[in-house]
C-alpha positions as CSV (number, residue, x, y, z in Angstrom):
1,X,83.0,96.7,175.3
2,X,79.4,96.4,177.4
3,X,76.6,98.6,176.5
4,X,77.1,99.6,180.6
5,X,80.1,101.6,179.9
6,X,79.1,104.0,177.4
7,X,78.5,106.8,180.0
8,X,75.5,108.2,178.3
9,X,73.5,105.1,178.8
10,X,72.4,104.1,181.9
11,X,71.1,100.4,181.6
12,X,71.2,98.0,178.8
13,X,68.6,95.3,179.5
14,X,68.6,92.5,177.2
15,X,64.9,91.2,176.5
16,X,65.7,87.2,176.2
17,X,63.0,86.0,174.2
18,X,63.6,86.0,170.5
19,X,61.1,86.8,167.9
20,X,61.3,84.4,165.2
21,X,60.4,85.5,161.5
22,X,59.8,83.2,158.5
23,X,60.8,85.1,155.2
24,X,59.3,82.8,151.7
25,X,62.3,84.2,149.1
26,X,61.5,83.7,145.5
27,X,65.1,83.6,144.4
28,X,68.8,83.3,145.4
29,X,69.2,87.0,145.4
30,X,66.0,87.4,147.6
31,X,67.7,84.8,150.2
32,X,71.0,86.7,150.4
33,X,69.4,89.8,151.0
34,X,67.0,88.7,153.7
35,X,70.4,87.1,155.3
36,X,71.9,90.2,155.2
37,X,68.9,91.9,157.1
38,X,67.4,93.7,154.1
39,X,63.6,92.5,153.9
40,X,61.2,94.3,150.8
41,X,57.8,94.2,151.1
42,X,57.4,91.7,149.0
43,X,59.2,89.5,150.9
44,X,57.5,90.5,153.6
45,X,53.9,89.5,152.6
46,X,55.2,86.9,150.8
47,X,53.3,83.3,151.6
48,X,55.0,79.9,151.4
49,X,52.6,78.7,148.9
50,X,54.2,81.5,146.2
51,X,57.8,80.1,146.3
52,X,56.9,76.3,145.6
53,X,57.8,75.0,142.6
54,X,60.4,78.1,141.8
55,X,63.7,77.1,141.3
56,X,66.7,79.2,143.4
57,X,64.6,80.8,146.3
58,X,63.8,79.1,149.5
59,X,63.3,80.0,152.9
60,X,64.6,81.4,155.4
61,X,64.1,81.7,159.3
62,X,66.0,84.3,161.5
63,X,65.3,85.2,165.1
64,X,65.5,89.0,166.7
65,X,66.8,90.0,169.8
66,X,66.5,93.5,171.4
67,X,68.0,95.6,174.2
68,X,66.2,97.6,176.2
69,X,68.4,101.4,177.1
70,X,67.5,103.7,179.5
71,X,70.0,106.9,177.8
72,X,70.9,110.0,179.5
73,X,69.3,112.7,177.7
74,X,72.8,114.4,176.7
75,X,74.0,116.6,173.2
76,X,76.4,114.1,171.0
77,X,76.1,111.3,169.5
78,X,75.5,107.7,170.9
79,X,78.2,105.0,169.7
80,X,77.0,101.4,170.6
81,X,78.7,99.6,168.3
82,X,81.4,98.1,169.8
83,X,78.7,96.5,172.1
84,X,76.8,95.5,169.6
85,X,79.1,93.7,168.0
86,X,80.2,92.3,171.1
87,X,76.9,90.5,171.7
88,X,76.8,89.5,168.4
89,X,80.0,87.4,168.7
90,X,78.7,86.4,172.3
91,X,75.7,85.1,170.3
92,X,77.1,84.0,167.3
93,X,79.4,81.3,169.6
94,X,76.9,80.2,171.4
95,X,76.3,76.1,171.6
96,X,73.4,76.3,169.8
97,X,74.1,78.5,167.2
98,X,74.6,76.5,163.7
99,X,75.2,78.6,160.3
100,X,73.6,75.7,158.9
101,X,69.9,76.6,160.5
């Protein structure tokens, strides 16, 4: 599904220049939960130099990408989704994506 048929929005323009984020996790736990897009404050403010030496963390580097939406201003609720998930997969099967990185 594209973000262009939801008939309350009106344009869905992708903004193609990631913003790339270097997260310092002190431990395996930390790591898993930055993967899954959870970041604490900690983490956050976190420097490299905290983490060497510690045993289990690591770090981890993730990249954002947004979507600009012009919406018309109607009552209900906005469902996007299916279109987010299909740019995910889009994304995700990209040449250069890698699991690995």
């Amino acid at each position: 599904m594209k973000l262009e048929l939801v008939d309350t929005i009106e344009i869905a323009h992708p903004f193609v220049k990631g913003f790339d984020k270097t997260y310092h996790c002190a431990s395996g736990e930390e790591v898993n939960t930055v993967a899954r897009g959870e970041m604490t404050e900690a983490v956050n403010k976190r420097k490299k130099e905290e983490i060497e030496g510690q045993e289990g963390g690591g770090t981890v580097y993730a990249t954002s990408f947004f979507i600009g939406l012009e919406i018309q201003p109607k009552k209900g609720k906005l469902f996007v989704a299916a279109g987010a998930v299909a740019l995910a997969h889009l994304a995700f099967s990209g040449r250069r994506w890698s699991s690995e990185t």
